[in-house]
Structures are given as structure tokens and as C-alpha cells.
PDB file with SEQRES, HELIX, SHEET and CRYST1 records, atoms N, CA, C and O in Angstrom:
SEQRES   1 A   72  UNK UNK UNK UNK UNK UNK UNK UNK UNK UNK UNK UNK UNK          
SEQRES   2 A   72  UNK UNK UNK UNK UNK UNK UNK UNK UNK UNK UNK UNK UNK          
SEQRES   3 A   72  UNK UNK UNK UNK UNK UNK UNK UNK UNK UNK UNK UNK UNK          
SEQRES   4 A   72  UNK UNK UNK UNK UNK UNK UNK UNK UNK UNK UNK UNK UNK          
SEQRES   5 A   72  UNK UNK UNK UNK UNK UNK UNK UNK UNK UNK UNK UNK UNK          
SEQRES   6 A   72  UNK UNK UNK UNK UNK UNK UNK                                  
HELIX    1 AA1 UNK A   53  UNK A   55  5                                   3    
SHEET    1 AA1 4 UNK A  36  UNK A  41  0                                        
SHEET    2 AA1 4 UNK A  20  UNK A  29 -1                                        
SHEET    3 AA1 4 UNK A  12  UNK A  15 -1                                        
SHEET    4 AA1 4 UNK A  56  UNK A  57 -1                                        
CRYST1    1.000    1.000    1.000  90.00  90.00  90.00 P 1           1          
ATOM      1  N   UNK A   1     -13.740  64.796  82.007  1.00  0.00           N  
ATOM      2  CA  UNK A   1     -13.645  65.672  83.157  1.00  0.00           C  
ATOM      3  C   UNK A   1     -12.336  66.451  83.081  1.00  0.00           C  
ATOM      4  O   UNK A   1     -11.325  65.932  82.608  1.00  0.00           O  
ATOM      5  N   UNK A   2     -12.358  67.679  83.542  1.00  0.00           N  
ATOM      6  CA  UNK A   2     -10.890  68.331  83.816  1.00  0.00           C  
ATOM      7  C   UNK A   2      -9.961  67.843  85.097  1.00  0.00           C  
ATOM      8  O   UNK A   2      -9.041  68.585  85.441  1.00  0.00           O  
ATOM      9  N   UNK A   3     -10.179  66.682  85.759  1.00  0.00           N  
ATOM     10  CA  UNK A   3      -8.676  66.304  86.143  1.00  0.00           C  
ATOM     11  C   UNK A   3      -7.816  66.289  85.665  1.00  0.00           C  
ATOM     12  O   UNK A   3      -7.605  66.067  84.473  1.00  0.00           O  
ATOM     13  N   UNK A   4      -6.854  66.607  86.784  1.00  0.00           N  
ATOM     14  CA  UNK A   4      -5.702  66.403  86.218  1.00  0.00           C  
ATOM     15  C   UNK A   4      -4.592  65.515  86.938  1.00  0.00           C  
ATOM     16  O   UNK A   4      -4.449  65.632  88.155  1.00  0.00           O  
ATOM     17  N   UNK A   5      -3.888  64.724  86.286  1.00  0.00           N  
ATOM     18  CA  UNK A   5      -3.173  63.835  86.901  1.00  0.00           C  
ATOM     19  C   UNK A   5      -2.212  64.449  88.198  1.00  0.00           C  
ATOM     20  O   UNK A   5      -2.370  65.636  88.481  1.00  0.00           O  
ATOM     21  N   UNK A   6      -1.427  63.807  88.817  1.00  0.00           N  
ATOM     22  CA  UNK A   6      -0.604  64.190  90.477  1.00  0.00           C  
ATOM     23  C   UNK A   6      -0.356  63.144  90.333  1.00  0.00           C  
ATOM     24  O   UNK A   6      -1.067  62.309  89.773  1.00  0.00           O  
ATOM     25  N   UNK A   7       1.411  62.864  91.125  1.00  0.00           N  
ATOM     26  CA  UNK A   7       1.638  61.499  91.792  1.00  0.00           C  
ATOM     27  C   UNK A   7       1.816  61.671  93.282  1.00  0.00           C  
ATOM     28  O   UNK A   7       2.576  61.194  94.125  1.00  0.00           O  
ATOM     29  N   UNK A   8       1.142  62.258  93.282  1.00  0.00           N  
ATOM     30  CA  UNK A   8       0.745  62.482  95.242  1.00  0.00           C  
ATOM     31  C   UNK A   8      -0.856  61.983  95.235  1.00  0.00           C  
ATOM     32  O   UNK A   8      -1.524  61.684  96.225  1.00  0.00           O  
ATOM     33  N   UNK A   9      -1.113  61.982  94.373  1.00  0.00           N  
ATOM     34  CA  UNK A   9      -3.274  61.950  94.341  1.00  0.00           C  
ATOM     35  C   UNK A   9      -3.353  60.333  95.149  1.00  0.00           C  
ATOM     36  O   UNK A   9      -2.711  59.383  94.701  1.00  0.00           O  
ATOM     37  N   UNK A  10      -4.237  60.220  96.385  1.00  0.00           N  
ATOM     38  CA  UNK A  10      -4.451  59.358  97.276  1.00  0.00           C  
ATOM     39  C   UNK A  10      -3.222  59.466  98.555  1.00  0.00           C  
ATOM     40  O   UNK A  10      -3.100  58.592  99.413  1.00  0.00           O  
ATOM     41  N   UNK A  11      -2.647  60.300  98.506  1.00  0.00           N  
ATOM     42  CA  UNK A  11      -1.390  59.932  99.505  1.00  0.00           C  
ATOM     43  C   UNK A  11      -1.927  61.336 100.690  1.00  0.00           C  
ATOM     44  O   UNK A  11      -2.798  62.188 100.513  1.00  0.00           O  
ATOM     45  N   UNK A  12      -0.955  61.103 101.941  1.00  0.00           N  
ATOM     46  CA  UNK A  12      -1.472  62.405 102.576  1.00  0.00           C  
ATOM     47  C   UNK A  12      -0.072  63.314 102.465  1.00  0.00           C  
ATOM     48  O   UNK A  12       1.109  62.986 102.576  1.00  0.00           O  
ATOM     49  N   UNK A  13      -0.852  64.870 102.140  1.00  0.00           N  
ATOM     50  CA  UNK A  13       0.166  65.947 102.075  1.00  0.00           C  
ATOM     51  C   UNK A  13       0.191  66.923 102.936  1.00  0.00           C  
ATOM     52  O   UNK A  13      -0.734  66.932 103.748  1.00  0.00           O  
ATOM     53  N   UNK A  14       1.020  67.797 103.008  1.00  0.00           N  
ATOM     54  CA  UNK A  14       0.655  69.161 103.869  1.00  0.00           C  
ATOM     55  C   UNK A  14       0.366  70.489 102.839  1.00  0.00           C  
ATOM     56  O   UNK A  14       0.999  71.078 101.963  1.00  0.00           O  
ATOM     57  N   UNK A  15      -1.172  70.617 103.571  1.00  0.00           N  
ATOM     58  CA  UNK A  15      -1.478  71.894 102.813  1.00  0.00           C  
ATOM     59  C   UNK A  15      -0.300  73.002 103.424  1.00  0.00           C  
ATOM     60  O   UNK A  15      -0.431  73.070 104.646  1.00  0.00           O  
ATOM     61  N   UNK A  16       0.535  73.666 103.047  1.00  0.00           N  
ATOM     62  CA  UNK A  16       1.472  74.949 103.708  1.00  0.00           C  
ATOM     63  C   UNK A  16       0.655  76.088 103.715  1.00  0.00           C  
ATOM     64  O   UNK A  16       0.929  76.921 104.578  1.00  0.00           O  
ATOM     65  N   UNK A  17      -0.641  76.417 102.677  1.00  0.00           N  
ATOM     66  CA  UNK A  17      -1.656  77.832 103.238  1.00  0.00           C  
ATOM     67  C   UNK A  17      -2.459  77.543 104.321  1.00  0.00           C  
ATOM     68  O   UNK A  17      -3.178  78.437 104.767  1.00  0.00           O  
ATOM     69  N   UNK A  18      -2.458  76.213 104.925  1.00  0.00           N  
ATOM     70  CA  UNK A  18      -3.042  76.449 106.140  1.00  0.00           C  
ATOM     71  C   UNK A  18      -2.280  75.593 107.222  1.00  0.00           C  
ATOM     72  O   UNK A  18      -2.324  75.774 108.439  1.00  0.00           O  
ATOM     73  N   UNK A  19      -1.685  74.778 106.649  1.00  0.00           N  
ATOM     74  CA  UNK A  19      -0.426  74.079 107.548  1.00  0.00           C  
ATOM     75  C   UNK A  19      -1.681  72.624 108.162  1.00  0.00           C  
ATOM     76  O   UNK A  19      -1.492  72.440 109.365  1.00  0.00           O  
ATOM     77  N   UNK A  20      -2.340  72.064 107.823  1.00  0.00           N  
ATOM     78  CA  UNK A  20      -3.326  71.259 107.591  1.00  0.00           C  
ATOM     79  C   UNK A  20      -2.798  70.217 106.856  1.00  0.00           C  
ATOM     80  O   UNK A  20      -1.989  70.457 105.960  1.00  0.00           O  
ATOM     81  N   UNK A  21      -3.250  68.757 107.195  1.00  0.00           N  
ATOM     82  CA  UNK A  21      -2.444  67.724 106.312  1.00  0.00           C  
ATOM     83  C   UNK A  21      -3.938  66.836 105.806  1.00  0.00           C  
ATOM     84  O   UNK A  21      -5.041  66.926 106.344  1.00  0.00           O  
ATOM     85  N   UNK A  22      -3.587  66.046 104.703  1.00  0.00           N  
ATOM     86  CA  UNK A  22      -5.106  65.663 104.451  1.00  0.00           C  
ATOM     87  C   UNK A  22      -4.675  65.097 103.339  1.00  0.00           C  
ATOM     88  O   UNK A  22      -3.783  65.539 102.615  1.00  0.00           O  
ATOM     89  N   UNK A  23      -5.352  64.022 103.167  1.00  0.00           N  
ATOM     90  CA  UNK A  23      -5.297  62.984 101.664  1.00  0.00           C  
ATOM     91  C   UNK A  23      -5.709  64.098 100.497  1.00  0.00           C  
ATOM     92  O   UNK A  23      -6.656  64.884 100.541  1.00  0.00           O  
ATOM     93  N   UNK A  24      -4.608  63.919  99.322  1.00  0.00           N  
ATOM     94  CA  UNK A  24      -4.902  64.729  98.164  1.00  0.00           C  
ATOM     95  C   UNK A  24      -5.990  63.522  97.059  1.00  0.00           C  
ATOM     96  O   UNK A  24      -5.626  62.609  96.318  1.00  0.00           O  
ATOM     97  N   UNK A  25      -7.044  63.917  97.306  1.00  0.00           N  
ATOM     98  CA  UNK A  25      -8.167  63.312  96.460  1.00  0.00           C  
ATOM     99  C   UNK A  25      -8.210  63.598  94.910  1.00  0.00           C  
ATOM    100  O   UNK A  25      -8.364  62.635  94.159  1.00  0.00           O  
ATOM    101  N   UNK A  26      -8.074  64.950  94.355  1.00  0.00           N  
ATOM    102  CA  UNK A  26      -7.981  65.550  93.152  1.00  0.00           C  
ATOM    103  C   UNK A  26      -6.941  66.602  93.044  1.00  0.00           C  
ATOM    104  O   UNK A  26      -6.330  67.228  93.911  1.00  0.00           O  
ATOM    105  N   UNK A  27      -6.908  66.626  91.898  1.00  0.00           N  
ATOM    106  CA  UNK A  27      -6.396  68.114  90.936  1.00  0.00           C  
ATOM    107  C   UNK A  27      -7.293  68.288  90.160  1.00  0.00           C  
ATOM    108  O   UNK A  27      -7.277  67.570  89.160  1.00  0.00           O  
ATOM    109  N   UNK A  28      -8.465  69.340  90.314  1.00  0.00           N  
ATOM    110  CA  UNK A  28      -9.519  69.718  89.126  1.00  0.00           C  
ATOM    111  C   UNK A  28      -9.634  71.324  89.772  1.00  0.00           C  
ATOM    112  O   UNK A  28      -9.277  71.837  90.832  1.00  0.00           O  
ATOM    113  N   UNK A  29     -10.441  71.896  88.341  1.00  0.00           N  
ATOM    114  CA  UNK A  29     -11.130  73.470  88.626  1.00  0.00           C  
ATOM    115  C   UNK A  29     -12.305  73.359  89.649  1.00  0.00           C  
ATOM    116  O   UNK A  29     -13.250  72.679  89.250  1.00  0.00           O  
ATOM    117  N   UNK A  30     -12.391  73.776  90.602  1.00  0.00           N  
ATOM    118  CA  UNK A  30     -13.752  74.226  91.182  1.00  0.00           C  
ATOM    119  C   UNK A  30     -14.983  74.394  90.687  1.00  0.00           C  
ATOM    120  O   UNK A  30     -15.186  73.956  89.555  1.00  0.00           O  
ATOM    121  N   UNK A  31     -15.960  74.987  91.331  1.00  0.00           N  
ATOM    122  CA  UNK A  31     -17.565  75.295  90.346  1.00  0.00           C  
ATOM    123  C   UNK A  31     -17.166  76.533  90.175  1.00  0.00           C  
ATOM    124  O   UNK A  31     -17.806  76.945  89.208  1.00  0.00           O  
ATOM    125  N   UNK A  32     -16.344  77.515  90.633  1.00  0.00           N  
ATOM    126  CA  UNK A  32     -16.543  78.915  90.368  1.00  0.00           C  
ATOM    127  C   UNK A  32     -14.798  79.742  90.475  1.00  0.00           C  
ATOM    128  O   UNK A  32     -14.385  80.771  91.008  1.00  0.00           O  
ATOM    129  N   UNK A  33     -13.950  78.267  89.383  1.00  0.00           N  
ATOM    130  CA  UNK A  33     -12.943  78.969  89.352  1.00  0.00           C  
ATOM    131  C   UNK A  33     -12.411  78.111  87.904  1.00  0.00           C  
ATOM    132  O   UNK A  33     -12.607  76.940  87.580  1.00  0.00           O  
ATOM    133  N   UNK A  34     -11.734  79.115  87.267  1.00  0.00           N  
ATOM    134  CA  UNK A  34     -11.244  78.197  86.118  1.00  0.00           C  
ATOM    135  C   UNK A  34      -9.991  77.243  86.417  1.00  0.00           C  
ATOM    136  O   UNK A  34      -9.938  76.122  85.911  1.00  0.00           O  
ATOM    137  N   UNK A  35      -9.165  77.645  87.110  1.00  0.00           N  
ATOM    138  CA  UNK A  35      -8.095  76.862  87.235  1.00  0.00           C  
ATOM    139  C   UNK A  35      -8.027  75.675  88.279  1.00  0.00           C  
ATOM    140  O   UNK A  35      -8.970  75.518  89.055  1.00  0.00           O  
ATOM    141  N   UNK A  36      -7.353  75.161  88.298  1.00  0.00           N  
ATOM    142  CA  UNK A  36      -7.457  73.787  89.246  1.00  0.00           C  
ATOM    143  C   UNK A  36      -7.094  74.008  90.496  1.00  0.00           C  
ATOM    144  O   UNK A  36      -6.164  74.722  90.872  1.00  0.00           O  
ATOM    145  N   UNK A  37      -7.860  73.369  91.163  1.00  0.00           N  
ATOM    146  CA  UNK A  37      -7.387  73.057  92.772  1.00  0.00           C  
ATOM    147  C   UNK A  37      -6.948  72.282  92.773  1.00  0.00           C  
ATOM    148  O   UNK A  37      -6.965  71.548  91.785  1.00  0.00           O  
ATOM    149  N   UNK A  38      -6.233  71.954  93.987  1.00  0.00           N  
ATOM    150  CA  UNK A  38      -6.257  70.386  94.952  1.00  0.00           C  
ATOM    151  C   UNK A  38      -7.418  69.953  96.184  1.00  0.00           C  
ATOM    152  O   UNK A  38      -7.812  70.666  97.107  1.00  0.00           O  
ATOM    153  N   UNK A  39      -7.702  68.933  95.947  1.00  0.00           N  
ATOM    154  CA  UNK A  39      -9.022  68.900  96.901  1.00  0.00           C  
ATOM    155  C   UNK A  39      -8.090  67.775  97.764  1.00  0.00           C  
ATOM    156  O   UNK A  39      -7.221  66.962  97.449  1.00  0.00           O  
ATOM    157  N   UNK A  40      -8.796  68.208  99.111  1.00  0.00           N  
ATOM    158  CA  UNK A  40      -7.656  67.282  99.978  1.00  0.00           C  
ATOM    159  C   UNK A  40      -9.085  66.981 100.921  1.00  0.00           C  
ATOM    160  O   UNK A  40     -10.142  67.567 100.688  1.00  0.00           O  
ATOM    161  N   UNK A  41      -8.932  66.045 101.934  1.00  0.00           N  
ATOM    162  CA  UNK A  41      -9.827  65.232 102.685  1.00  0.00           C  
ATOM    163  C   UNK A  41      -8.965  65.092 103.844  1.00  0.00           C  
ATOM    164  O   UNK A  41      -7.782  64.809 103.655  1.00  0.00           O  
ATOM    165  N   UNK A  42      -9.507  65.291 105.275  1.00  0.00           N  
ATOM    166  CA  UNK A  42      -8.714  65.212 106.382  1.00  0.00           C  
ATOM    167  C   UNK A  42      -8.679  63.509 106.597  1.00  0.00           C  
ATOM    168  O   UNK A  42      -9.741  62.940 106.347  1.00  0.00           O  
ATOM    169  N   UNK A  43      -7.437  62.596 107.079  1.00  0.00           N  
ATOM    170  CA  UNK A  43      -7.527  61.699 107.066  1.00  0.00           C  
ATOM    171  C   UNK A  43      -8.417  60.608 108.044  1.00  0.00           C  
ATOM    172  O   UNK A  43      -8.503  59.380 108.055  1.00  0.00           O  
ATOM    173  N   UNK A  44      -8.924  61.505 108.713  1.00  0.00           N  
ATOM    174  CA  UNK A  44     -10.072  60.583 109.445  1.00  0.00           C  
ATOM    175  C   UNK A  44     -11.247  60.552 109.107  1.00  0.00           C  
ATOM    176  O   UNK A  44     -12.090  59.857 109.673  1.00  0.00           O  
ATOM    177  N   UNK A  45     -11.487  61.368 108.046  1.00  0.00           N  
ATOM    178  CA  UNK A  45     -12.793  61.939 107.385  1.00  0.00           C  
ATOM    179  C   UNK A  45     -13.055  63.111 107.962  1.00  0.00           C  
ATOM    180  O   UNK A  45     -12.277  63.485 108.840  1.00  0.00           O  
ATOM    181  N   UNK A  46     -14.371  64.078 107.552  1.00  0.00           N  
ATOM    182  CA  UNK A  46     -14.945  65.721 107.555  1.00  0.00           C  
ATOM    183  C   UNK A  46     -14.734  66.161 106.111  1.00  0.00           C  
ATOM    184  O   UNK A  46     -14.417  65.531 105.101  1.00  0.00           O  
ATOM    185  N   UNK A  47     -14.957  67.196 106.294  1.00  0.00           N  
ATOM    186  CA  UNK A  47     -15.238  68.048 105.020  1.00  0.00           C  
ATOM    187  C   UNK A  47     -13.755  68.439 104.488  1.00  0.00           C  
ATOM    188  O   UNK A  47     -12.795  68.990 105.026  1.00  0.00           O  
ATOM    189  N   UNK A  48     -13.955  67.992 103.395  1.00  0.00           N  
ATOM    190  CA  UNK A  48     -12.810  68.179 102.041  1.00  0.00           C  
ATOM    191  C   UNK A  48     -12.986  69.566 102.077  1.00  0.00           C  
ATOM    192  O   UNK A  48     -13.953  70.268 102.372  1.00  0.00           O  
ATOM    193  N   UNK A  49     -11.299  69.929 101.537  1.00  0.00           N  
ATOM    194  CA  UNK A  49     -10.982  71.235 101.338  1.00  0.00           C  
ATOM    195  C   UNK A  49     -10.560  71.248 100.248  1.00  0.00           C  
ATOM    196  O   UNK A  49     -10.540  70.282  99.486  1.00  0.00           O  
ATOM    197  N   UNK A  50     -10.068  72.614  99.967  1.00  0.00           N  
ATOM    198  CA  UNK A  50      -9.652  72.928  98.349  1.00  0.00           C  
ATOM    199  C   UNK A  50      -8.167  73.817  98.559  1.00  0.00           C  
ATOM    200  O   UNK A  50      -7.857  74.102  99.716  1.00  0.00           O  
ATOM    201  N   UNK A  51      -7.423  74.170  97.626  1.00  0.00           N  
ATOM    202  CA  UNK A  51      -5.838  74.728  97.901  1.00  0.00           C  
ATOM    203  C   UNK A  51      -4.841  75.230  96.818  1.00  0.00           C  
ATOM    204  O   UNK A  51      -4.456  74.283  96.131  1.00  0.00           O  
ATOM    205  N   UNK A  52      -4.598  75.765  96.653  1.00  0.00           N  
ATOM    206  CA  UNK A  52      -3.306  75.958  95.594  1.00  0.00           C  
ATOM    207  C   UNK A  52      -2.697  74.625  95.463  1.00  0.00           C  
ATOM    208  O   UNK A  52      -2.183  73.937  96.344  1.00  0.00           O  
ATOM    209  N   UNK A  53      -2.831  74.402  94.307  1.00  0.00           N  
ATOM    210  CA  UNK A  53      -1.773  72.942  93.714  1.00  0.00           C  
ATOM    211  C   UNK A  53      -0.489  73.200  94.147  1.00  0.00           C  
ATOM    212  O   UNK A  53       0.169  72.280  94.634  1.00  0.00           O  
ATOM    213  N   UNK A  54       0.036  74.474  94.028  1.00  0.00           N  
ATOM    214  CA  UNK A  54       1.979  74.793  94.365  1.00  0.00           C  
ATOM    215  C   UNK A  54       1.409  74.725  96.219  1.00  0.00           C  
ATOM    216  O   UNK A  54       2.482  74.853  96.809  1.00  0.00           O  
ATOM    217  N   UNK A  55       0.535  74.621  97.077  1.00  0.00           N  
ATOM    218  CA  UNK A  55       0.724  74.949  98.158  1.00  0.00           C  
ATOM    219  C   UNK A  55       0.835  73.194  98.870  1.00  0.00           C  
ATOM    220  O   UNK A  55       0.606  73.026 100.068  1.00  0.00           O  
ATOM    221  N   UNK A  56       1.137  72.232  98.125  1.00  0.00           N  
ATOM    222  CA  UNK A  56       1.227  71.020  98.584  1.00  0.00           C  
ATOM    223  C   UNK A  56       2.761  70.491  98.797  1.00  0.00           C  
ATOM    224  O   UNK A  56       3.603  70.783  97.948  1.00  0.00           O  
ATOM    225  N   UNK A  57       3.090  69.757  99.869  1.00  0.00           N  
ATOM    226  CA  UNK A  57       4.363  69.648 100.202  1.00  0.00           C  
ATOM    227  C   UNK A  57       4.118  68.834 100.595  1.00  0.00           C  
ATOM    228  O   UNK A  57       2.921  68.550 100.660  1.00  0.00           O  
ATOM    229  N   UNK A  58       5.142  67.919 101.122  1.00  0.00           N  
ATOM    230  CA  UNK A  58       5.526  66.735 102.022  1.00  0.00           C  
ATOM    231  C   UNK A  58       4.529  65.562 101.985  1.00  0.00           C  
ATOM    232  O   UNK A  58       3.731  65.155 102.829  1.00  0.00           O  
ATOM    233  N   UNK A  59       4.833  65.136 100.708  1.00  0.00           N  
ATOM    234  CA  UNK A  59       3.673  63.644 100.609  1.00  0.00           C  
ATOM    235  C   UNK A  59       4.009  62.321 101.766  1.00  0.00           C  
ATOM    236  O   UNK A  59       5.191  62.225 102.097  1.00  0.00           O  
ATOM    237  N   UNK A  60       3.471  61.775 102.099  1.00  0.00           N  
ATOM    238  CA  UNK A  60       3.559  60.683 103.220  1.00  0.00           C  
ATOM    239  C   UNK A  60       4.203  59.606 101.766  1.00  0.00           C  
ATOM    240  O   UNK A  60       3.887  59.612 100.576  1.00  0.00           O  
ATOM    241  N   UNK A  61       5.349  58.644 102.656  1.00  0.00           N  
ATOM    242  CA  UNK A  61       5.826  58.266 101.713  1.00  0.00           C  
ATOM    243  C   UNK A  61       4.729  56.334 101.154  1.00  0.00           C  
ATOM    244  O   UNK A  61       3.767  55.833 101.737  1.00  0.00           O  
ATOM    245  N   UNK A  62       5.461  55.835  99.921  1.00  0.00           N  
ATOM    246  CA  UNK A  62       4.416  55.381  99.835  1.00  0.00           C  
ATOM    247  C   UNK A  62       4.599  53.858 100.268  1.00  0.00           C  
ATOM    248  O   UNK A  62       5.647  53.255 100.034  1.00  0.00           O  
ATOM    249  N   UNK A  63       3.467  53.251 100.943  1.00  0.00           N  
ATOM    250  CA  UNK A  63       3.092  52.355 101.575  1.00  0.00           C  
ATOM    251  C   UNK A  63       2.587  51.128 101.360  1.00  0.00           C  
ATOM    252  O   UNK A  63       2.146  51.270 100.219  1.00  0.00           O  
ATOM    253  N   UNK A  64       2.344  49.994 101.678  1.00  0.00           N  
ATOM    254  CA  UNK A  64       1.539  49.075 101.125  1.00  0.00           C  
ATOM    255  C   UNK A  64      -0.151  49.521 101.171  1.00  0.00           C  
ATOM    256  O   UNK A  64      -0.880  49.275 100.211  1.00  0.00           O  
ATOM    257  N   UNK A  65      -0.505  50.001 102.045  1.00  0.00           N  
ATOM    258  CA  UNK A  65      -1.558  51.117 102.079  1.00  0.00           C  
ATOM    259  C   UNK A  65      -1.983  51.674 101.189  1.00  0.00           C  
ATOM    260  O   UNK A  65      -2.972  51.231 100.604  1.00  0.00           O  
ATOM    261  N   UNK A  66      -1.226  53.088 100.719  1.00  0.00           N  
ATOM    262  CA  UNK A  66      -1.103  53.295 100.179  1.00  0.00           C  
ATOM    263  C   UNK A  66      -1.883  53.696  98.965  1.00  0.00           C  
ATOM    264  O   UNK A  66      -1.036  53.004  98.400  1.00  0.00           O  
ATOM    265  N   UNK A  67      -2.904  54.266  97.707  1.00  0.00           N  
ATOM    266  CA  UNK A  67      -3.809  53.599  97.115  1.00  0.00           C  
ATOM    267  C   UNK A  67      -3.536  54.751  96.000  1.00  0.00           C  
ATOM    268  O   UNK A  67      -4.557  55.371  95.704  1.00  0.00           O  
ATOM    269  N   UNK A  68      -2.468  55.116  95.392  1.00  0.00           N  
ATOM    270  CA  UNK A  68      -2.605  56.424  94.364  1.00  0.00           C  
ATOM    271  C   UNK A  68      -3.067  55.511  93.613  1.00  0.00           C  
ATOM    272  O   UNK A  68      -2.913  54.291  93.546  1.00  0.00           O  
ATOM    273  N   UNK A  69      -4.306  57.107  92.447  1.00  0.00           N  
ATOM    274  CA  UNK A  69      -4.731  56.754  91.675  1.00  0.00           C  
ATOM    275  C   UNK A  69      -4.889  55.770  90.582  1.00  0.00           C  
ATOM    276  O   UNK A  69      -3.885  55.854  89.874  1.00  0.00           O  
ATOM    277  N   UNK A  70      -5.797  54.773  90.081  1.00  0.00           N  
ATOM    278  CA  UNK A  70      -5.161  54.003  89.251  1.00  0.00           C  
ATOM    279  C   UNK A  70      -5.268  52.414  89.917  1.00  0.00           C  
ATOM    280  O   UNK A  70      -5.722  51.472  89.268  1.00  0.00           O  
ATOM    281  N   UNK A  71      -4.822  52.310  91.171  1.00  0.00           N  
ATOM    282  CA  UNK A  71      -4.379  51.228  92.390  1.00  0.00           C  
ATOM    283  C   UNK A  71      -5.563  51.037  92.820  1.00  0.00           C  
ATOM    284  O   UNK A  71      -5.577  49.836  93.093  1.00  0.00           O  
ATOM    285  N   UNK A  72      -6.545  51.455  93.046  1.00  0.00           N  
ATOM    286  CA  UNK A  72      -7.525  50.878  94.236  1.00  0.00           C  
ATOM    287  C   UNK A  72      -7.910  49.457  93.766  1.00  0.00           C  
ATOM    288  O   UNK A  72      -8.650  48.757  94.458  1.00  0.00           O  
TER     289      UNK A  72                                                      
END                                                                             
């Protein structure tokens, strides 16, 4: 697959293009883009979004919770 690794992936971030915060699930290309997104998930659940990888900021720090990639 074209993932791509993050050490934010499972943590929650702030999208800054929409000012929206949401668990970063992936770094992969879309169906109808070559380059990679970030796919983020609001933390209570709903519909996953997609974002500029540079538009991610302020990771929640990490927790016993917690579950980046790799960890579950």
C-alpha cells in the first residue's frame, strides 16, 4: 500500500485548514489524487476527513491511551 509512516498516526491533531481536531488515522494518496493526504476521524466517531499533511499541528500528547501505529 502507499502509506506512509507519521508519528502523530493514532493520536488527535488539529487540522489548521479547517481548525477541526480529529484522530490522524493515515498518511496515504486518495482515489483521485496522487499525493498523500492525512485522513483524520473526529474523535467521537462520523465521517473521516482528508487534509494537507503540512496542515497538521498540535498532536495531543502521548498517553497510556494512546495507540500510535504499530501499538494496538
Amino acid at each position: 500500500m502507499l502509506h506512509r509512516d507519521h508519528p502523530w498516526i493514532g493520536r488527535a491533531v488539529e487540522d489548521t485548514a479547517t481548525g477541526r481536531r480529529g484522530i490522524l488515522r493515515a498518511i496515504a494518496p486518495d482515489v483521485d489524487q496522487s499525493r498523500p493526504v492525512a485522513w483524520l476521524l473526529p474523535a467521537g466517531g462520523g465521517m473521516e476527513w482528508t487534509t494537507d499533511p503540512g496542515s497538521l499541528a498540535n498532536p495531543a500528547p502521548l498517553t497510556s491511551d494512546t495507540h500510535p501505529k504499530g501499538e494496538q
